[in-house]
N, C-alpha and C positions, 0 to 999 in steps of 0.2 A: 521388269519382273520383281517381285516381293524375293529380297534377300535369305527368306528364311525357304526360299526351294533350291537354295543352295547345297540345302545340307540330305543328304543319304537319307532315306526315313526306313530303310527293310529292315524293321526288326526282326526279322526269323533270321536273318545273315548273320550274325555271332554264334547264334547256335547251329545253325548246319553248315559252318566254318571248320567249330568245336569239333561236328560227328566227324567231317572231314580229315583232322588234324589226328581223331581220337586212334582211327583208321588205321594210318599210316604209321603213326609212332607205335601201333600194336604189333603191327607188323615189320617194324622193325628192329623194335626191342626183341620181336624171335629171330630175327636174322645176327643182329649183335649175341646171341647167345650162340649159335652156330658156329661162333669162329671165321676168319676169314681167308682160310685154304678153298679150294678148288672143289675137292670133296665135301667139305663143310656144306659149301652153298650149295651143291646136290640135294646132298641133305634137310638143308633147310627147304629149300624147293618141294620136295618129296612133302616136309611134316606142313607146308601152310598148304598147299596144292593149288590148283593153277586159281589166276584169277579170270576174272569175268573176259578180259582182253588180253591173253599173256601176250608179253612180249620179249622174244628172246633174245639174250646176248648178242647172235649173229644180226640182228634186225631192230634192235633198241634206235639206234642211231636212226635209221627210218624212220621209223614209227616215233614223230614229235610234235610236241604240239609248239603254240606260237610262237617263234624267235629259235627256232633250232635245238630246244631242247628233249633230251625224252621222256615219254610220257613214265609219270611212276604210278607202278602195279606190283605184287608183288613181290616178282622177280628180279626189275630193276632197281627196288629197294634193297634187294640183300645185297648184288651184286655193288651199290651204292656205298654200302655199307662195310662190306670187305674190303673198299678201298681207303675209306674212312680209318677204319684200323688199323689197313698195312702202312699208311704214307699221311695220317692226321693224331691219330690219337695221341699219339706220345706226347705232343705236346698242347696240344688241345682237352683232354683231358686230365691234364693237369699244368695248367696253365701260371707263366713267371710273368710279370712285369706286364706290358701291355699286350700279354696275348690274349686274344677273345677265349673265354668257356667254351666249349660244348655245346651249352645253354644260348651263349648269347649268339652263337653262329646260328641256332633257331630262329633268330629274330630278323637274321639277315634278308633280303629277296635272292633269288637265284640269280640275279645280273649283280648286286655286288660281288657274289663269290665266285663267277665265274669271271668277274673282274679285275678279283685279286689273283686269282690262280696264271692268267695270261697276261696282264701286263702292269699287276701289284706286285704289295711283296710278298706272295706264295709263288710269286713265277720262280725264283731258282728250285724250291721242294717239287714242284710237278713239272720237273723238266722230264721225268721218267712215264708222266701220262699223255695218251694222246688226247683230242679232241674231244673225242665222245665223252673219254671216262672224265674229263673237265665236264662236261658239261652234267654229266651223271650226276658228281659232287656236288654242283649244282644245285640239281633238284633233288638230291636226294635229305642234304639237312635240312634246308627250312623249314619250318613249323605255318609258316604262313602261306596264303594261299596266294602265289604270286601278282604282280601288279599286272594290269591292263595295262599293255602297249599304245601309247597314242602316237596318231600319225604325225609327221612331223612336217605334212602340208597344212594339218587342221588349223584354223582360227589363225586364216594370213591376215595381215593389216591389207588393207584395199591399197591398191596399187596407188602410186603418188601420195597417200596418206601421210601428211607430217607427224611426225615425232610429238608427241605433246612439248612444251616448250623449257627447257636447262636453265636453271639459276643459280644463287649463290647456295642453293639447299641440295646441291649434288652429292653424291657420296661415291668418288670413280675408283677405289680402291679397297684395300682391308682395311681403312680410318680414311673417313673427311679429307685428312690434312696429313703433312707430310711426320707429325708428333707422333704419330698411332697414338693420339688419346680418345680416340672411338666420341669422342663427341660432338653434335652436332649445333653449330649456334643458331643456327639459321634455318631451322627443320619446316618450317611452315608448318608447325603442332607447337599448341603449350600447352603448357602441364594443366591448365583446367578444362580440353578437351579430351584430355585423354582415357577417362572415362566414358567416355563416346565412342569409341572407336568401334566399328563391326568391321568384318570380312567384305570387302567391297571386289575381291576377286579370287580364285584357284588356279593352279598351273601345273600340271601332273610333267614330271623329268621323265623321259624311258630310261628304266632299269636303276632309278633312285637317282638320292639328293647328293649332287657334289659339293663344290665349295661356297662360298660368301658371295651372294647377290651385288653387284655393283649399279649404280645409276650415275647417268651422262648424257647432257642435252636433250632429256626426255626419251633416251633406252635404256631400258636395264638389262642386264648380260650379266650370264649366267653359265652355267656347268653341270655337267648330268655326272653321277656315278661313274657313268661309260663312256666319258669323253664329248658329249654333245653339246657345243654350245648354243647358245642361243642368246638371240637379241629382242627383248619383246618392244611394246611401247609401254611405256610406266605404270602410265595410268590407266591402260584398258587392258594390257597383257596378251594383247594379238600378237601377231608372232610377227617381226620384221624379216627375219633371217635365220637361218640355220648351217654349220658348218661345223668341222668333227676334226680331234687331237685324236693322236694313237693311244691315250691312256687316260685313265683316270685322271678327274681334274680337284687336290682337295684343295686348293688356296683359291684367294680369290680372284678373278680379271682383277685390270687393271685399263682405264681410259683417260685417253686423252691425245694430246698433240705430239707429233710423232718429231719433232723439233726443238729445240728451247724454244723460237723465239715464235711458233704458235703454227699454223698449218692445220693439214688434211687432219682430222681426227681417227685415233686408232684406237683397237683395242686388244692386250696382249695378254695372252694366256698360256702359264706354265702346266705343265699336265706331269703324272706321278715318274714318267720315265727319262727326266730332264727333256723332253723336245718343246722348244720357248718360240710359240706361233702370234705372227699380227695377220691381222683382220682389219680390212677396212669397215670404221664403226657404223657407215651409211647402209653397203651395201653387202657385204659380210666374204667382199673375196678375199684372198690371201695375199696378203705383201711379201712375207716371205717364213721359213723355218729354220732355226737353228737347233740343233741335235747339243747339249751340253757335256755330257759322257759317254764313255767308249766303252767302260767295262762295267762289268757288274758291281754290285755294291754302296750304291749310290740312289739318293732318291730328295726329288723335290716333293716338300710337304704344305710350306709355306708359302706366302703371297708375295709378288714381284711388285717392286714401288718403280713408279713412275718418275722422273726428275730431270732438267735441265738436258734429254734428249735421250737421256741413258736409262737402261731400264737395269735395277741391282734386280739381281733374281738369289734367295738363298739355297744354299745345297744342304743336303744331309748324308751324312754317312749311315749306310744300309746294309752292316753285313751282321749284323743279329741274326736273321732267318740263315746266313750262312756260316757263322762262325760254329754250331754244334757239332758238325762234321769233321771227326777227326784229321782228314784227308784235306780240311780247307785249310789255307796257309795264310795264318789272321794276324794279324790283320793289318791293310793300307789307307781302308778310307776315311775320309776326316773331311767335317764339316767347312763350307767357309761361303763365299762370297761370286757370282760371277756379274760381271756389267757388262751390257750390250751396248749398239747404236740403235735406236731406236727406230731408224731409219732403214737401215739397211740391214739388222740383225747381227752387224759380226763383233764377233769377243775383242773387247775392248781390254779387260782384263780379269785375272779369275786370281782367287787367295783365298790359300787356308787361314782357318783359326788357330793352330797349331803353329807355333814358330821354329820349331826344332824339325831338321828332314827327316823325313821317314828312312829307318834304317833296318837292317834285317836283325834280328836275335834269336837266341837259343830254340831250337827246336823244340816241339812240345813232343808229352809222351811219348805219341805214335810216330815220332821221325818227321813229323812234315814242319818246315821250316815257319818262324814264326817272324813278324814286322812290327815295327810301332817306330813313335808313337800314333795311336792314331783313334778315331773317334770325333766326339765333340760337334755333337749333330746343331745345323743350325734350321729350326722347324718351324722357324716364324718368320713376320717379314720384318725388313730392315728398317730402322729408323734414320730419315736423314736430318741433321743436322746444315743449314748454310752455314748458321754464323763462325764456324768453328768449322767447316770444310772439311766435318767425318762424317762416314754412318757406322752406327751400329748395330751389333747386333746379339742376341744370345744364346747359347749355348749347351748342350744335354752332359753326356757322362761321357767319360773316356771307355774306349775299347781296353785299353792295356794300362799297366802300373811301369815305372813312377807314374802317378797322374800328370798329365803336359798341363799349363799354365795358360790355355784356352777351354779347357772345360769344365763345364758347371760356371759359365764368366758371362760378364760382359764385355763385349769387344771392340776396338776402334779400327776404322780403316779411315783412309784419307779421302774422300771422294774423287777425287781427281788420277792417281797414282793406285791406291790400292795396299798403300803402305801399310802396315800395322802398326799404328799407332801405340797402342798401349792394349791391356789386359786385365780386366780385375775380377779375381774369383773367388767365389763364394765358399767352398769347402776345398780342403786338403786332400781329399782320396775320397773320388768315385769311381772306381773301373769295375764297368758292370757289362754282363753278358747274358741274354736272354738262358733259360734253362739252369744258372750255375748253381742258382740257388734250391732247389730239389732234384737235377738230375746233372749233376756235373761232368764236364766233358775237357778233350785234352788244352784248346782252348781255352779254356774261365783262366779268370785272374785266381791268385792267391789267395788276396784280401776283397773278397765282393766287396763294391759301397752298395748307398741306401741307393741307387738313379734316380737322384735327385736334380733331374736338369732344370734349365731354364727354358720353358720350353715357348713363352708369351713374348711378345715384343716389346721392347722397352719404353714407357711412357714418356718422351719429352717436358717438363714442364716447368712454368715459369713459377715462384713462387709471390707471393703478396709481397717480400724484399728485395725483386727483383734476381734472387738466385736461380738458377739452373739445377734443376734435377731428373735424374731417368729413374724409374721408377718399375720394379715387375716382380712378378710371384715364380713360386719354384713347386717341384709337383712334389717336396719335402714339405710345403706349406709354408713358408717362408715370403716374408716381402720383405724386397732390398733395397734402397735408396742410394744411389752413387750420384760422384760428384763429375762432371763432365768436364772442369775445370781443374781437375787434380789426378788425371792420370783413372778416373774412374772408383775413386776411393769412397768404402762405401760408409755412408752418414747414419745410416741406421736401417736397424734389422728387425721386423715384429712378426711375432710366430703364432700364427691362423688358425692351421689345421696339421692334424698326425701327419704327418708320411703316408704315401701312400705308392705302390705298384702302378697304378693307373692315372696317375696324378692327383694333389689333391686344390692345388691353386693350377692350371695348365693352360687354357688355350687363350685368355686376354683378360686386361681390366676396363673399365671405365672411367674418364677424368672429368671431374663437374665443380665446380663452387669450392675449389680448394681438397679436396677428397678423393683418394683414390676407390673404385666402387670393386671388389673382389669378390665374384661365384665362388661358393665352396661346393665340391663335389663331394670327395669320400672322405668323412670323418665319422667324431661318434657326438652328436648323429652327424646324418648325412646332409649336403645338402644348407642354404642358407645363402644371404648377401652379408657381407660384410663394406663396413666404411671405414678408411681411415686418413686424418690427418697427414697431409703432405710432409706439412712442416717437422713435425713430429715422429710421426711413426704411429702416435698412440690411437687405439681402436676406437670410433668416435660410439660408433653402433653396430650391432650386428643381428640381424634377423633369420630367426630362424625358420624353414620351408616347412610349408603347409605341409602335413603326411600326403605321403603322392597317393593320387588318385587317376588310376590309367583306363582311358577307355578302351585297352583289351584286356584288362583284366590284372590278376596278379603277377603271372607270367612277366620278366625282364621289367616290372616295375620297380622304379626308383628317386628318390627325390633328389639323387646326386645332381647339380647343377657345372656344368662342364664348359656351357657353352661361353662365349667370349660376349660381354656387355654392351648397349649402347646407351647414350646418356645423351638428353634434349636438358635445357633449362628446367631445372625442377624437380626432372624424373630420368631413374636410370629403368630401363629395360632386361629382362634375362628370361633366357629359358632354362627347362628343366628336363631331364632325361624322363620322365612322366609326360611332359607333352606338351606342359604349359608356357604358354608366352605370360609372364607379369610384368606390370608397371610399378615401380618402387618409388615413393616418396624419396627425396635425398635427404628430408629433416632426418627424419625416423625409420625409414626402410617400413613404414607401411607401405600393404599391398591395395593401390589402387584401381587395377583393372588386371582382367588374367582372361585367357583364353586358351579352351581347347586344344591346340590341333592334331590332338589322335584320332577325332572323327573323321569319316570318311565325307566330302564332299565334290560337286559335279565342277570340274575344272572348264576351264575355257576351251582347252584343245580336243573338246569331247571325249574323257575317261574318266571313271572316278578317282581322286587325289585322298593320300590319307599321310596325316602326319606321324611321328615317332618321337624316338625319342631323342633330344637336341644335343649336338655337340657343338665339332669345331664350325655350322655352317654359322651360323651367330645368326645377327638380326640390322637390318640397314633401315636410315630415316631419309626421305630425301623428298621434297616438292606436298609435305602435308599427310605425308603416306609412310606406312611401318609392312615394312618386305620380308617375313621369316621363312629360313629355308628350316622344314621341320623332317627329320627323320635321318639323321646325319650322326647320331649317337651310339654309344654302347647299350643297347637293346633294344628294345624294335623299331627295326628301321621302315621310313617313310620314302613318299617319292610327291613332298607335297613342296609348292612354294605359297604361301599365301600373303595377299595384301592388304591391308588393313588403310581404312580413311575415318573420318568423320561421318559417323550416321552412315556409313557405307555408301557415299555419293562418289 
């Protein structure tokens, strides 16, 4: 079929989306003015009057449409809404550091946020809701008319059907190679095709985009929003297999050989509430599960590296959503390191960042006893090193003051033991605590810092004199250069972009022809690639992003660029929180190819696929083909994966 009936053509659907949206948010800017007591919502009930279908409180949960939600009408808008204000607004309406707006939870689909509410981080805030009223919340913020459900028997590969065939252009991780320099040398694409590229396929996720597309022996594997993985074939995007984590998945798989010395092929995937699951890569059963933490406070964000039979998985420390509560006793968790057997799943060994024990101290205001030190989230994945028999890794903001001398760092472990090697940190005092900064609680530090973590994986790299360097940006906008050979001391420091709450260098770079390649998201302006000088530091070029142009409109529009780079001979890759996937020249950071994916188009699993706005899912090259998971970002989110070939063959 002609490529171009790929694409959605109902132009009356924006606009009777629009009346749709206009609808709802009328009626519920009355129900927000009501107040959110008991009597309130009477009252409001009374002044909008029934709708066409009421549906009432005792009978909402009933009365749902597809995937268990209930349907919104007038009633179950307010009541949506009252809940919104008793148990969200505080901090949602006026939001610190990386909490989503108001606004931007509009953009969400109703399967992210009942995603985060039951097994993200809103699950400790809605411990006090049941079911329903999760699923209320739901439907009741988004702005968007939720996704079509695809089955998840649709579009199987034909029984016995091989895998299209693995080369050296595989990509089975969050980077090609064990460096994380996200580049690919081997891509089967050069840079003078890549003005060619169409949409050679669609792949709609149920309930949206998780983490970073991996390819391996001709499958690619992948992660939904809601825990669903999946095995397609590469190059036609049939569906091999399908099989489910209890939680959100934001990091990437990981494939490969479940031994050093080569074997059955696996693939392992961490999901948001530490449980670290393998999969047979053939046939998609389950080899086995490991659970990584016991209590709350705790969250993997990052991607598990594969190596020499062990899989490092990094942890974060998670009690932001819990530390405002006076009542909570803050804080214990701290970022660090676990490794598995790749074989049989068991804890090999696990280390914090933090070298000092966790000790109790002075109680806060309200009498509830306080701990530290503790913090120092690790949100990315590990770097390993053989030659030097460490991995690294980097590091967010401390929970508590004195700052500990693993946060805001770069860190060593020994690969083999777990030892902490060494530490090197980039500022003197960051202890930051969601809320401290507009609505201070018994909790907050003293001295807030900027959180200014490191929140990208370290670049390995060799230089043209044959030195070693790691190399990674800071959401302070900062790039740092350490020496791997000196205890992690760092060679030099060049300053990008402002500060920023939501990062403003954050989730990866790109390594190509001697250059590090860095997305800029929030500055003034917004938005751009930048290049710089290994050797150096100094800023070779930086280009600044086309004004975004979003195909929904103004709404959650932005040309912030967030998402983490990939880089072929020639040309780096990035997306944009506007939608766009561009190809960047590495002379001059011209733009040589760009493409959509906010439009909606007809997926392979039979539903329609519509992209968003891009974050941490990034973009993979592997076997001549470019794989972006689009709608993964800070505004409107997507549930697209799309693939890109030459001439779309």
């Amino acid at each position: 079929m002609r490529k171009e009936s790929l694409l959605n053509t109902d132009r009356n659907r924006p606009a009777r989306e629009g009346r749709q949206r206009a609808t709802l948010l009328a009626r519920s800017l009355a129900s927000l003015a009501c107040g959110a007591t008991a009597l309130a919502i009477a009252s409001c009930q009374n002044q909008e009057g029934r709708s066409e279908h009421p549906v009432s409180r005792a009978s909402s949960g009933a009365a749902a449409s597809t995937g268990g939600f209930p349907v919104v009408n007038a009633e179950t808008a307010v009541e949506g809404f009252a809940l919104y204000r008793q148990h969200c607004a505080t901090c949602h309406d006026n939001p610190t550091g990386p909490t989503p707006s108001r606004q931007t939870l509009g953009g969400f689909p109703r399967e992210r946020i009942y995603a985060a509410l039951t097994t993200g981080p809103m699950q400790p805030m809605a411990t006090a809701l049941d079911d329903r009223q999760k699923r209320l919340l739901a439907v009741t913020l988004p702005q968007e008319k939720p996704f079509a459900e695809p089955k998840l028997s649709a579009n199987m590969c034909r029984p016995g059907m091989p895998p299209a065939g693995g080369d050296s252009s595989d990509w089975p991780g969050w980077s090609p190679g064990l460096a994380n320099t996200r580049f690919q040398p081997n891509s089967g694409l050069s840079a003078d095709l890549v003005p060619r590229l169409r949409l050679k396929w669609a792949f709609a996720y149920p309930g949206g985009v998780g983490g970073l597309p991996v390819v391996s022996q001709g499958r690619l594997f992948s992660a939904s929003a809601t825990g669903t993985v999946f095995a397609l074939d590469a190059r036609s995007g049939c569906t091999l297999w399908t099989a489910k984590v209890p939680a959100e998945v934001r990091g990437a798989p990981v494939a490969g050989a479940r031994t050093a010395g080569g074997g059955e092929a696996a693939v392992f995937v961490a999901d948001a509430e530490g449980h670290v699951v393998a999969f047979d890569a053939a046939r998609g059963s389950r080899l086995w599960s490991t659970p990584l933490f016991k209590e709350k406070g705790h969250r993997v964000s990052g991607s598990p590296v594969l190596y020499g039979g062990r899989l490092y998985v990094p942890l974060a420390a998670f009690e932001i959503p819990l530390a405002p509560a006076p009542t909570y006793p803050c804080c214990k968790a701290r970022g660090g390191l676990a490794v598995l057997n790749a074989t049989t799943g068991k804890l090999i060994w696990k280390a914090d960042v933090i070298a000092e024990p966790l000790k109790p101290r002075k109680a806060n205001s309200a009498g509830t006893p306080n701990f530290g030190p503790a913090g120092a989230s690790v949100w990315s994945a590990p770097t390993i090193d053989p030659k030097r028999g460490l991995v690294y890794v980097t590091t967010g903001n401390a929970y508590t003051e004195p700052m500990p001398d693993g946060a805001d760092a770069l860190v060593a472990f020994d690969l083999r033991t777990g030892k902490r090697r060494w530490a090197s940190a980039t500022l003197g005092a960051d202890a930051w605590l969601a809320g401290c900064d507009k609505q201070p609680h018994p909790n907050c530090p003293k001295h807030l810092g900027p959180d200014s973590d490191l929140g990208m994986p370290p670049a390995l790299v060799t230089l043209p004199d044959g030195r070693d360097v790691l190399v990674a940006g800071s959401k302070g906008g900062m790039v740092y250069a350490f020496d791997p050979d000196h205890d992690g001391k760092i060679l030099w420091k060049t300053h990008l972009a402002r500060p920023n709450p939501l990062g403003s260098l954050i989730f990866g770079s790109a390594i190509e022809g001697g250059k590090a390649y860095f997305p800029i998201s929030y500055d003034d302006p917004e938005g751009g690639l930048a290049a710089i000088d290994l050797a150096t530091g100094k800023l070779v070029w930086r280009k600044a992003a086309p004004a975004p142009a979003c195909a929904w409109g103004a709404d959650f529009c932005s040309a912030a660029q967030r998402s983490p780079p990939a880089a072929i001979p020639g040309i780096v890759f990035a997306g944009s929180n506007d939608a766009h996937i561009r190809a960047y020249s590495r002379t001059d950071g011209a733009i040589v190819w760009s493409f959509d994916t906010g439009r909606t188009v007809n997926a392979v699993n039979g539903v329609p696929a519509r992209g968003g706005a891009m974050g941490r899912g990034g973009q993979t090259i592997a076997g001549g083909m470019l794989y972006v998971n689009a709608g993964a970002g800070i505004g409107r989110s997507g549930n697209a994966l799309m693939a890109f070939s030459v001439d779309g063959r």
